[in-house]
DRENROMAR-345793 format. One line per 2 residues: their letters; for each residue x, y, z of C-alpha. Coordinates in steps of 0.25 Angstrom, whole numbers. Layout:
N
a> X/Y/Z | ...
END
This chain:
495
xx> 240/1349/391 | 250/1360/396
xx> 247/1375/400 | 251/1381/386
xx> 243/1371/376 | 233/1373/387
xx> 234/1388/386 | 237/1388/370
xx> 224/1378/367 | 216/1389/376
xx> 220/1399/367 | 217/1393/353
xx> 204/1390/358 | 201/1405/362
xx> 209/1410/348 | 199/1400/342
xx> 188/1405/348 | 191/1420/345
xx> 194/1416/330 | 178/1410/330
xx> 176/1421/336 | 182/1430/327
xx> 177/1422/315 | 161/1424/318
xx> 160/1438/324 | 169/1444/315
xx> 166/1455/303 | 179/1456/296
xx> 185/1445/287 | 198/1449/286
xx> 201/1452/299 | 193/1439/304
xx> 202/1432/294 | 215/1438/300
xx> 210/1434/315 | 206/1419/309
xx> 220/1418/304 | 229/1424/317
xx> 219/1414/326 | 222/1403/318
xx> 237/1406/319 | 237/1405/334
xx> 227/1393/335 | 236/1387/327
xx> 247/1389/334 | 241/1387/349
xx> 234/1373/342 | 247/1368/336
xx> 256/1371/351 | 243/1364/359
xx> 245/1352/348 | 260/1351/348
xx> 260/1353/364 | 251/1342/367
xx> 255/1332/355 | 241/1334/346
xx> 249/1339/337 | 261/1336/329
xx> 271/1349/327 | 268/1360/316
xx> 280/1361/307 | 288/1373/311
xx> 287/1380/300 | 270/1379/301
xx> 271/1384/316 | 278/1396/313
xx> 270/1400/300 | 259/1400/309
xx> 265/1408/320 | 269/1418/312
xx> 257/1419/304 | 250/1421/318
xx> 259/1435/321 | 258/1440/306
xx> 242/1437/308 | 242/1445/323
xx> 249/1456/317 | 239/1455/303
xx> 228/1454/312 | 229/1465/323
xx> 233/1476/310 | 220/1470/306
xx> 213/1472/318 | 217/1488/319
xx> 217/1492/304 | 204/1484/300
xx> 201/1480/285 | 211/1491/281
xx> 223/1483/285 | 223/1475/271
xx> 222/1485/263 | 232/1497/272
xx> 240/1489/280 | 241/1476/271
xx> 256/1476/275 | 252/1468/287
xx> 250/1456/278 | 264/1456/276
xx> 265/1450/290 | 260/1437/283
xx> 272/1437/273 | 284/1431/282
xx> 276/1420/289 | 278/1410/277
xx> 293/1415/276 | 296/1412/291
xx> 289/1401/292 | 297/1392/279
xx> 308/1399/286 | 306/1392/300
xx> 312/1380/297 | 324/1385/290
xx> 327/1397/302 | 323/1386/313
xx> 312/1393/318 | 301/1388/326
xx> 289/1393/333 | 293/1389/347
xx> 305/1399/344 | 298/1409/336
xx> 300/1423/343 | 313/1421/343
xx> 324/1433/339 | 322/1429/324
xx> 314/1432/312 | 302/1424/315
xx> 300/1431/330 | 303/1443/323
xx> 292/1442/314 | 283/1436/324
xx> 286/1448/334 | 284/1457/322
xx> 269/1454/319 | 267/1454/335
xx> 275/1467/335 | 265/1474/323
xx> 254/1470/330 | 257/1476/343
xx> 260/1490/336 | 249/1490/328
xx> 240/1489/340 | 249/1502/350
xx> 247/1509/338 | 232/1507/336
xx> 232/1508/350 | 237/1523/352
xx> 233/1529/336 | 219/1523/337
xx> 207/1527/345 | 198/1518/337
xx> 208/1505/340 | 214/1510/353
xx> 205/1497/361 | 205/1488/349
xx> 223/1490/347 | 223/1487/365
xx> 217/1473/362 | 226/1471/350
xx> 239/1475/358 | 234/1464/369
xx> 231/1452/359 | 245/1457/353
xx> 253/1457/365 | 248/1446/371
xx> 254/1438/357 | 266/1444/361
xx> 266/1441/375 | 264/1426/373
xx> 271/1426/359 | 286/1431/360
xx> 286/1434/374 | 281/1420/380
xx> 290/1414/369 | 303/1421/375
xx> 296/1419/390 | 295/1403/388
xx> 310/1402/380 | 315/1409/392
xx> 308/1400/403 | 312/1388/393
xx> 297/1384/391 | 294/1379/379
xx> 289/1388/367 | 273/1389/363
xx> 278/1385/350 | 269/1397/343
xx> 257/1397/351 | 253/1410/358
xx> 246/1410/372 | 239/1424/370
xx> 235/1421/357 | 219/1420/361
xx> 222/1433/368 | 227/1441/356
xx> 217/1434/346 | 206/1439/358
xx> 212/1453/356 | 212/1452/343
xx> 196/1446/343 | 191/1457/352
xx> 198/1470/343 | 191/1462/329
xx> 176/1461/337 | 177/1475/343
xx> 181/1480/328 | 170/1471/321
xx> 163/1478/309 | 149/1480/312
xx> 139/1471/306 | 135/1477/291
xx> 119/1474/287 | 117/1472/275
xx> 130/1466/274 | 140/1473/261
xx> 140/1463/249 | 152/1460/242
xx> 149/1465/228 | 158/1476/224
xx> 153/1492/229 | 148/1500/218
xx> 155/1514/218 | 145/1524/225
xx> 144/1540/222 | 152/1545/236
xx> 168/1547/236 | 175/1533/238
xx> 188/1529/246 | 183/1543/255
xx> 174/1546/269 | 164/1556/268
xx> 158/1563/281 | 144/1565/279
xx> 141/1579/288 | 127/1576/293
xx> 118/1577/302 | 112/1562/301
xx> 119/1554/292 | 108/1554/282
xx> 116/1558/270 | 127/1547/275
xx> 114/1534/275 | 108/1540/261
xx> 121/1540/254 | 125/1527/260
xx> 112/1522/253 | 115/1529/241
xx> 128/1522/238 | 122/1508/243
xx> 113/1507/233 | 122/1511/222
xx> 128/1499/225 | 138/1504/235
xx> 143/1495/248 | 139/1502/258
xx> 140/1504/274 | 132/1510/283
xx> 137/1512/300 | 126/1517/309
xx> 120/1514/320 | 106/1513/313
xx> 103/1504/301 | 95/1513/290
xx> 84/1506/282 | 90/1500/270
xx> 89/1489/261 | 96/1476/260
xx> 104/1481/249 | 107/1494/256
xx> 119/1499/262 | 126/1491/274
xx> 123/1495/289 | 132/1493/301
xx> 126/1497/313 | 136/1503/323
xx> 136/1495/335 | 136/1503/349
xx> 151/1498/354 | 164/1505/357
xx> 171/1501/345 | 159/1506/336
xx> 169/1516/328 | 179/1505/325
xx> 169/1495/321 | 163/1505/311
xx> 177/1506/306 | 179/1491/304
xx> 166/1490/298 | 166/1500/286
xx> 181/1497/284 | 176/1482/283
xx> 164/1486/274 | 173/1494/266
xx> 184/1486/264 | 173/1474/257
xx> 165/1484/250 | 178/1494/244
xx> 171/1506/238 | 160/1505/247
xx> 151/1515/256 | 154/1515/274
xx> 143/1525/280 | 145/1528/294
xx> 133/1534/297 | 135/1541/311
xx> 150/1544/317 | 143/1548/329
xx> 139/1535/334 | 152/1528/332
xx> 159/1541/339 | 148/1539/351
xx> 152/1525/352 | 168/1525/350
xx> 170/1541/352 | 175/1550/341
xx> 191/1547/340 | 188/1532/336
xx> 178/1536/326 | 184/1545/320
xx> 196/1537/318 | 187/1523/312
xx> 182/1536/301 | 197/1539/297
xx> 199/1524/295 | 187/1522/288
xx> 192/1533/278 | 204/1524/276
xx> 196/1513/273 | 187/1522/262
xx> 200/1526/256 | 205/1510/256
xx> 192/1505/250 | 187/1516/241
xx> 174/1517/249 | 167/1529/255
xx> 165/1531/271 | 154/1541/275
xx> 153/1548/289 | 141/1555/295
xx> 143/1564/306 | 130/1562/311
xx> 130/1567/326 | 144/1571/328
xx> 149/1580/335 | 157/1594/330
xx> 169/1590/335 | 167/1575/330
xx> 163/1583/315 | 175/1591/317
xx> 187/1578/319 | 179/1572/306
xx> 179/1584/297 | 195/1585/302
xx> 195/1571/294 | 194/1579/281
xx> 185/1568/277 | 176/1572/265
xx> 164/1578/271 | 150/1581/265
xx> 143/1591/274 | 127/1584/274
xx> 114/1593/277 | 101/1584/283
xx> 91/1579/275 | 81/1583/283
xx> 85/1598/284 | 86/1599/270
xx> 73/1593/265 | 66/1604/275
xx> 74/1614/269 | 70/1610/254
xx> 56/1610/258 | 57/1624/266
xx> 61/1629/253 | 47/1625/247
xx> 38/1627/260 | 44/1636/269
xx> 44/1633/284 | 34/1623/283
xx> 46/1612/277 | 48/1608/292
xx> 34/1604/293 | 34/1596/280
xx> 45/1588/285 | 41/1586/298
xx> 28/1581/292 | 35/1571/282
xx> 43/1566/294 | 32/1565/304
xx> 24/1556/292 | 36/1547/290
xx> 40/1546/305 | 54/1553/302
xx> 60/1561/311 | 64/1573/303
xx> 78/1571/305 | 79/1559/298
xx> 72/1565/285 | 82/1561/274
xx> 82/1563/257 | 77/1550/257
xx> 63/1557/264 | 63/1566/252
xx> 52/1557/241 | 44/1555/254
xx> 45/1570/258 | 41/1573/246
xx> 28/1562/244 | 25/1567/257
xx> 25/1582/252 | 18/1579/240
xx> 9/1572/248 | 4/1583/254
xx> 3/1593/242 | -9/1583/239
xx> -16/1581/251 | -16/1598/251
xx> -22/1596/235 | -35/1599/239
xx> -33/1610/248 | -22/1618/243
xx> -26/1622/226 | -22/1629/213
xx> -10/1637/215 | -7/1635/230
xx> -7/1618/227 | 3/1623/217
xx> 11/1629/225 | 13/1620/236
xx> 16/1609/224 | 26/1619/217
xx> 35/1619/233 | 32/1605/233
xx> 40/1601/221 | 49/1612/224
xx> 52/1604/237 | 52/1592/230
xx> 65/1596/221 | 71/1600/232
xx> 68/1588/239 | 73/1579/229
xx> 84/1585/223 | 90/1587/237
xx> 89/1571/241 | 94/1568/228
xx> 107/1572/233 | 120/1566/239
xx> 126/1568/250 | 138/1573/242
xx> 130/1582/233 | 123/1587/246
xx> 137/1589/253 | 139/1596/240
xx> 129/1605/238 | 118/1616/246
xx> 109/1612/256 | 95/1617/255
xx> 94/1621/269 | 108/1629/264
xx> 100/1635/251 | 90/1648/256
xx> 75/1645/255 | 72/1652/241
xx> 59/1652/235 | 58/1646/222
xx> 56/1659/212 | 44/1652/205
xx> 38/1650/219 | 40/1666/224
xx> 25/1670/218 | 19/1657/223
xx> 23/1658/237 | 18/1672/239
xx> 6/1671/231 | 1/1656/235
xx> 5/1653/249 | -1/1659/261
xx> 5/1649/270 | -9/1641/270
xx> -4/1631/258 | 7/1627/265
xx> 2/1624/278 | -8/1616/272
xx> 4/1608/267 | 9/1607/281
xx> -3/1602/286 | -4/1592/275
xx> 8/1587/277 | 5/1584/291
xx> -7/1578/289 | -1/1568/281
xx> 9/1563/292 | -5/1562/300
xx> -12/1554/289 | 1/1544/288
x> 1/1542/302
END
């Protein structure tokens, strides 16, 4: 065995390799497809040179070696758009199928035009077509390269798996003609290289793995605004998780990406956990764009922007959310933003976005609010009682508190039945269910209805008319402390 079928057999067994490789670890069909395909190409092609070349095998037709050469270029060129424009390259840039179109054409014209694939980069319309699709590949990547922060690393690797190609494709072909050496006949030595290349930018831009993982039935529509993104002012993404829930179980496909799984169910929403890596922005964007485009019309939650900033820096990250607009757009689903710990100047470049934008107040604020405007001052130790019994920090007091706040209220009210009578037990009922409608007619909100209408931290602390005589007349201060000291003495009977 020569040097080249030496050299050609190495490389089909690393292309080989990377294909398995490619197969098992992979998380997106198409593109794993596409790879499949361009691999098999160039195996092809190196196994049918090594076989020729050492008389295991008898020659391909002419015609069969250069179908298969030229479906190799239009598949590197199909392949690298792929690997920069994601699932979005179907349905915005299908034209770069059209590559495929010519390849049977030449191909039944090989005989007739005496073309072969020893000779195949000649000055004609075959090598033009083959430098073409070698030609869109490299400009794709320059451009990716210089317009793109988020694909600035992953467009270097492409440009080497793509000159390589070229390097040992046309270049050598002319190199060996000139030195008179016979021709490779198709095979490329630097195809393990680029399919290396190639391998590394799929891996580094893998989705993130999605538990529960998205069914295939058909997404029910949902109440939130399709084919738009939606930044969720807040400061914890707690309306962002509930509404997530909300449209899950109406039957909506839907996404969460965090860093922290919530609590739910089987049927629940879908979790992908961001993984603490460089490429975490573009991952993200490659996993809602996948989630998307098999579940159209569904729900992508990305909970805290400010993790994938902290781990790929802002200008990346805010690139991934523009493209995942686009892809809400493509897919008639919905994309909501938190922006959960960012900073001013990260709020201010998203709200420059002109993204629709639903300014969010937090739970927790508000429920003490509500209950400020039934018991005064003493709301903040009520709350802090609640939480202490249910070993909540108050921070992460939610609506979802709300039936258990108010159980625990009420809970309260009773163990105070035998000290506190008559009018004065009245009373402290009469704030309780006033509370209680506040409570509840505030958690039965939406975020867009929240967005839309007045806080009740916003709304000034005004007694209820019928209350006026009450609060004069009956409290002295000494039923309401009694309440407070129920309430605490509660959280110690429960611990």
């Amino acid at each position: 065995m020569n040097i080249s079928s030496a050299a050609i057999l190495a490389g089909v067994a690393v292309s080989a390799w990377m294909l398995a490789f490619i197969a098992i670890r992979g998380r997106r069909p198409w593109l794993q497809a596409t790879y499949a395909a361009c691999s098999l190409a160039y195996i092809a092609l190196g196994a049918a040179f090594v076989g020729i070349n050492e008389g295991v095998l008898a020659a391909l037709r002419n015609d069969v070696a250069l179908g298969i050469l030229l479906l190799s270029h239009a598949l590197t060129a199909i392949l690298v758009l792929g690997l920069i424009h994601g699932e979005t390259l179907p349905r915005r840039r299908s034209v770069a199928f059209l590559l495929i179109i010519p390849v049977p054409v030449l191909a039944y014209l090989a005989p007739i035009e005496g073309w072969t694939a020893a000779a195949a980069y000649e000055g004609n319309v075959l090598g033009g077509f083959l430098v073409v699709c070698l030609g869109i590949a490299l400009a794709e990547t320059v451009y990716a390269r210089y317009s793109s922060r988020l694909l600035a690393a992953h467009s270097f690797w492409l440009g080497v798996g793509v000159i390589a190609l070229i390097v040992a494709g046309p270049v050598y072909a002319y190199e060996l003609e000139f030195l008179g050496e016979a021709s490779l006949a198709g095979a490329n030595l630097a195809s393990p290289i680029a399919l290396a290349c190639f391998a590394l930018v799929a891996v580094q831009a893998d989705p993130f793995p999605i538990a529960p993982r998205p069914s295939k039935r058909q997404t029910k529509p949902g109440t939130l605004p399709t084919s738009d993104a939606i930044v969720f002012e807040e400061i914890r993404p707690k309306y962002a998780l509930r509404t997530a829930h909300e449209e899950s179980s109406r039957g909506r496909a839907t996404l969460i990406l965090g860093r922290t799984a919530p609590a739910t169910a089987a049927s629940g929403p879908g979790f992908a956990a961001v993984l603490p890596a460089r490429h975490a922005s573009l991952r993200a964007l490659t996993t809602a764009s996948e989630f998307l485009t098999g579940s159209r019309g569904g729900l992508a939650v990305v909970e805290d922007l400010a993790d994938l900033s902290a781990l790929s820096e802002w200008p990346p990250t805010i690139e991934a959310v523009v493209r995942l607009r686009h892809v809400a757009r493509d897919t008639g689903s919905t994309v909501i933003f938190s922006t959960a710990r960012l900073t001013d100047g990260e709020r201010r470049s998203l709200r420059d976005l002109r993204f629709t934008w639903w300014s969010l107040p937090d739970p927790a604020r508000e429920i003490e609010s509500i209950l400020a405007q039934s018991f005064g001052s003493g709301a903040v130790r009520l709350v802090a009682s609640f939480s202490r019994a249910h070993g909540l920090r108050q921070e992460e007091l939610t609506t979802d508190h709300v039936p258990a706040l108010l159980d625990f209220l009420t809970r309260a009210i009773i163990e105070l039945s035998g000290v506190v009578a008559g009018t004065a037990g009245h009373g402290l009922r009469t704030q309780l269910e006033a509370a209680a409608s506040g409570l509840r007619s505030f958690a039965a909100q939406g975020a867009e209805e929240v967005a839309r209408g007045k806080w009740p931290s916003r709304i000034a602390s005004e007694a209820h008319p019928d209350l006026l005589v009450t609060a004069a007349e009956y409290w002295k201060g000494k039923e309401m402390e009694e309440l407070f000291t129920a309430a605490e003495l509660i959280v110690e009977d429960e611990k």
